[in-house]
C-alpha positions in Angstrom: 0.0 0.0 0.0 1.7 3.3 -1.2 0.8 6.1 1.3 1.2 10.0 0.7 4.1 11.5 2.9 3.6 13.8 5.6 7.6 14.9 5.4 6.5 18.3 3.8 4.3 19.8 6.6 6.5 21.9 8.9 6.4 22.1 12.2 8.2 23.8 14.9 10.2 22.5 17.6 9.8 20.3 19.4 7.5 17.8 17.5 4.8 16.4 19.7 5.6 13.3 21.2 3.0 11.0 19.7 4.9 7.4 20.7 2.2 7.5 24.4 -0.5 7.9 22.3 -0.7 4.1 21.3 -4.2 2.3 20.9 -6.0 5.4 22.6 -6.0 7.0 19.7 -7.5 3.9 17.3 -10.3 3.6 20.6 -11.3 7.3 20.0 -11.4 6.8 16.2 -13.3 3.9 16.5 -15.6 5.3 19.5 -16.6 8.3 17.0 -17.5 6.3 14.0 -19.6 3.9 16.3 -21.4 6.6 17.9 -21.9 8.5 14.1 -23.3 4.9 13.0 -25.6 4.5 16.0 -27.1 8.0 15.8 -27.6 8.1 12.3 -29.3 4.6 12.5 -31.2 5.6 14.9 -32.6 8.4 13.3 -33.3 6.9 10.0 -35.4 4.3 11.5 -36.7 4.7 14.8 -38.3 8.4 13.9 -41.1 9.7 12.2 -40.2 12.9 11.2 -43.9 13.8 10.7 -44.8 12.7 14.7 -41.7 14.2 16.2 -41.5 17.9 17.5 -39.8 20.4 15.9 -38.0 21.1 18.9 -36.8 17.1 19.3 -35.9 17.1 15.4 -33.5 20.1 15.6 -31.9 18.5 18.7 -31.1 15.1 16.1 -30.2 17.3 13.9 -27.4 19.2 15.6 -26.1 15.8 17.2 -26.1 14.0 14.2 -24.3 17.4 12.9 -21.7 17.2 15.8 -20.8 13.8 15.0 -20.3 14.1 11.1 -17.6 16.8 12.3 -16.3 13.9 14.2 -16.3 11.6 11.8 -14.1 14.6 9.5 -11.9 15.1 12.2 -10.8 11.7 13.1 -9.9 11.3 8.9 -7.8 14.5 9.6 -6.1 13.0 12.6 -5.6 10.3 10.4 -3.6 12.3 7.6 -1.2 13.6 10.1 -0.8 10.4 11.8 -2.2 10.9 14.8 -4.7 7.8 14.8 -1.7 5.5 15.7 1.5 7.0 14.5 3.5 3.3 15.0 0.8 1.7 11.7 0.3 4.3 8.9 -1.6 1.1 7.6 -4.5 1.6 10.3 -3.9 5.8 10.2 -5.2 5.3 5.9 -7.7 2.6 6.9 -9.4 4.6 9.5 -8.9 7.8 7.3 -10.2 6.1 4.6 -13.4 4.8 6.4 -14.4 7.8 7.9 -13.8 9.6 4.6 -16.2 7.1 2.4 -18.9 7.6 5.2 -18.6 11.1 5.7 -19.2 11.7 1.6 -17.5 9.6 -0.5 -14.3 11.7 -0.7 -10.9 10.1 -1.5 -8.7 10.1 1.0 -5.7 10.5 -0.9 -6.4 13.4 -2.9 -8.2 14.9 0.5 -4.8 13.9 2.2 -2.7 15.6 -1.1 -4.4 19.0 -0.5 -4.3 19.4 3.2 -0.5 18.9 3.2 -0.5 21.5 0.9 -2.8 24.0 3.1 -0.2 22.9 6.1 3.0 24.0 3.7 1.5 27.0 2.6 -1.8 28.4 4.8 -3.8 31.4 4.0 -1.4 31.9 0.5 -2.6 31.2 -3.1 -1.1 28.3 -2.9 -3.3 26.8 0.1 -5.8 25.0 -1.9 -8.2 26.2 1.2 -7.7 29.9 0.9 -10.1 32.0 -0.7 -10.1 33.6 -4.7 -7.9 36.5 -3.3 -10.4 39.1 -4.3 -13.9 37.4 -1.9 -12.9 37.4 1.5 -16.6 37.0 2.9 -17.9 33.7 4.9 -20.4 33.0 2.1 -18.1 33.6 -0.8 -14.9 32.1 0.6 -16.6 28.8 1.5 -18.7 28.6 -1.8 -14.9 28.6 -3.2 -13.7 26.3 -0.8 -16.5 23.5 -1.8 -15.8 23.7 -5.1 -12.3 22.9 -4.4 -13.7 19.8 -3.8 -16.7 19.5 -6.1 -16.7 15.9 -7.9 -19.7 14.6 -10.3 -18.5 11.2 -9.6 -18.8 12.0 -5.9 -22.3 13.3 -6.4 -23.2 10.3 -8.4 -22.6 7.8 -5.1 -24.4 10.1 -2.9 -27.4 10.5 -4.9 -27.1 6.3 -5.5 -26.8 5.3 -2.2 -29.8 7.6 -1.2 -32.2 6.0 -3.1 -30.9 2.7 -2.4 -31.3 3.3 1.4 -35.4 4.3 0.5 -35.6 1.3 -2.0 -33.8 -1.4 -0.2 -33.9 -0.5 3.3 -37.0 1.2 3.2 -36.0 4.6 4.9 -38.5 7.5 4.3 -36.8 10.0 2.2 -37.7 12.6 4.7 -35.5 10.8 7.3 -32.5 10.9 4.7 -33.2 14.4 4.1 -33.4 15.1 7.9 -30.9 13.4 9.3 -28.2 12.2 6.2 -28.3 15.1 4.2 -28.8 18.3 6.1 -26.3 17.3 9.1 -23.8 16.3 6.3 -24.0 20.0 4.6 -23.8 21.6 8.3 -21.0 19.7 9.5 -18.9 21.1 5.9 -20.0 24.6 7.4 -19.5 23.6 10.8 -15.6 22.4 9.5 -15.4 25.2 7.3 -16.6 28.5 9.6 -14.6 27.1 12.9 -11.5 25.2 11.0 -10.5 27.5 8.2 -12.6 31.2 8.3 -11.8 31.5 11.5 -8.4 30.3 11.7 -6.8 31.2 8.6 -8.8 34.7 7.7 -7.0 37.7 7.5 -6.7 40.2 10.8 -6.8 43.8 10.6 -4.1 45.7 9.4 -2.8 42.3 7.5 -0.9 39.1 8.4 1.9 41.4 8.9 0.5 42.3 12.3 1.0 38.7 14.2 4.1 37.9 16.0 6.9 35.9 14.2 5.3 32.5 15.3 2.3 33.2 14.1 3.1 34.7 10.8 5.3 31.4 9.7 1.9 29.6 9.4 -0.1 32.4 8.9 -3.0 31.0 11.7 -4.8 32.5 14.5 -6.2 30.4 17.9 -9.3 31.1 19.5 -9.1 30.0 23.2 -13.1 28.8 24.3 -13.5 27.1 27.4 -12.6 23.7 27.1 -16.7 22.6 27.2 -17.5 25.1 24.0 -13.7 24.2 22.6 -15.2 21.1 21.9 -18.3 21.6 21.0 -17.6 24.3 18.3 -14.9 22.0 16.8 -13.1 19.2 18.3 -10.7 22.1 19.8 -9.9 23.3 16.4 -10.4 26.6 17.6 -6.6 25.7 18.9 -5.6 26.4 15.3 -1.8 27.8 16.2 -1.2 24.7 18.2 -2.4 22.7 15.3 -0.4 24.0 12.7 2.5 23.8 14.8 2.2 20.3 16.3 0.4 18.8 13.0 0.6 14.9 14.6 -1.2 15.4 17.7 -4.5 14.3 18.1 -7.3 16.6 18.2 -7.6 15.3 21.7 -4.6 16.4 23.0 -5.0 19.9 22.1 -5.8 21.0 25.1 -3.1 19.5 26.7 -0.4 21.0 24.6 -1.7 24.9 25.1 -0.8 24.7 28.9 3.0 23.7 27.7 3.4 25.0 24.6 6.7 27.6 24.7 5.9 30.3 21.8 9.1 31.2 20.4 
């Protein structure tokens, strides 16, 4: 199995210490595509969207929401390694996995792009950044999705949606409740809290940040830890990403009460 290399994200010294990570990491992985499975099967067959409150179906909604981030966020631990660093063959499989349920993406040319967004963030060359000339939310992540716009891709979603109402005999308005609008809110969810945010540019220009900051060109946004995770997955720690790429979204946290800023 030939895997994309990582060697040409930079980081800054020292690298996180992923070797006391071990099987925790696969066991969070694995914990977040069981729970995204669970929910979603859930939903699509134990509700009737016509019977349920509008109040109960917006609280399905936003779970099923939170966990499609998950299930994003464990395929982006993956591309850095940081699903079990010791068995890149596990680190693709899980990427892989989580990817094909989360839409059908390819890992690899998912993978391809973000280690270009981690060599070069917020430049022209960050496949991620905006057009140069819209800067707006709504513009910039219209770009960004067609960045990863595929026909093919829309030809397995639109299959496996009417096979789940023709062979498994889910009402459509379940798919559409609880497959396909959590699935576009987790990309804005991904999107608002794990590149606008992060990666836009401040006022008076990039110029403006310290030296560490300017290198990679990314901005933190320090939430209590409750709403750090609930926003994101603590991507709001988008600094400490980009400078410790290979640990787990888990440990970021963790690395903001000893990181020394040079």
């Amino acid at each position: 199995m030939n895997l994309p290399s990582e060697n040409s994200v930079p980081s800054i010294q020292p690298v996180f210490d992923d070797s006391k990570i071990g099987v925790t990491g696969v066991a969070i992985a694995l914990l977040v595509i069981s729970l995204w499975a669970i929910n979603l099967s859930f939903l699509l067959t134990s509700i009737n969207v016509a019977d349920t409150p509008l109040s109960w179906q917006i609280l399905a909604v936003l779970s099923q929401t939170f966990l499609y981030t998950g299930l994003f966020i464990t395929a982006h631990d993956a591309m850095h390694g940081a699903v079990f660093a010791k068995h890149p063959q596990i680190n693709y499989l899980i990427g892989s996995l989580s990817l094909l349920l989360y839409g059908f993406f390819s890992y690899n040319q998912l993978l391809t792009k973000h280690l270009q967004h981690h060599h070069s963030p917020a430049t022209d060359a960050d496949p991620d950044f905006h057009d140069g000339s819209h800067k707006n939310l709504i513009a910039w992540y219209i770009h960004f999705m067609q960045g990863y716009w595929s026909w093919r891709r829309l030809g397995y979603l639109i299959l496996a949606y009417h096979s789940m109402h023709i062979f498994l005999h889910i009402a459509y308005a379940n798919l559409v409740s609880f497959w396909v609008i959590p699935a576009i809110l987790s990309s804005l969810q991904l999107f608002y809290f794990g590149i606008f945010i992060p990666h836009r540019e401040p006022i008076g220009g990039y110029q403006t940040l310290s030296s560490r900051t300017s290198s990679s060109r990314t901005q933190s946004v320090y939430r209590p830890l409750f709403w750090s995770f609930l926003t994101c997955y603590h991507f709001g720690y988008h600094q400490e990403h980009h400078m410790y790429p290979n640990a787990p979204w888990w440990k970021l946290p963790m690395i903001i009460k000893r990181c020394i800023y040079l």
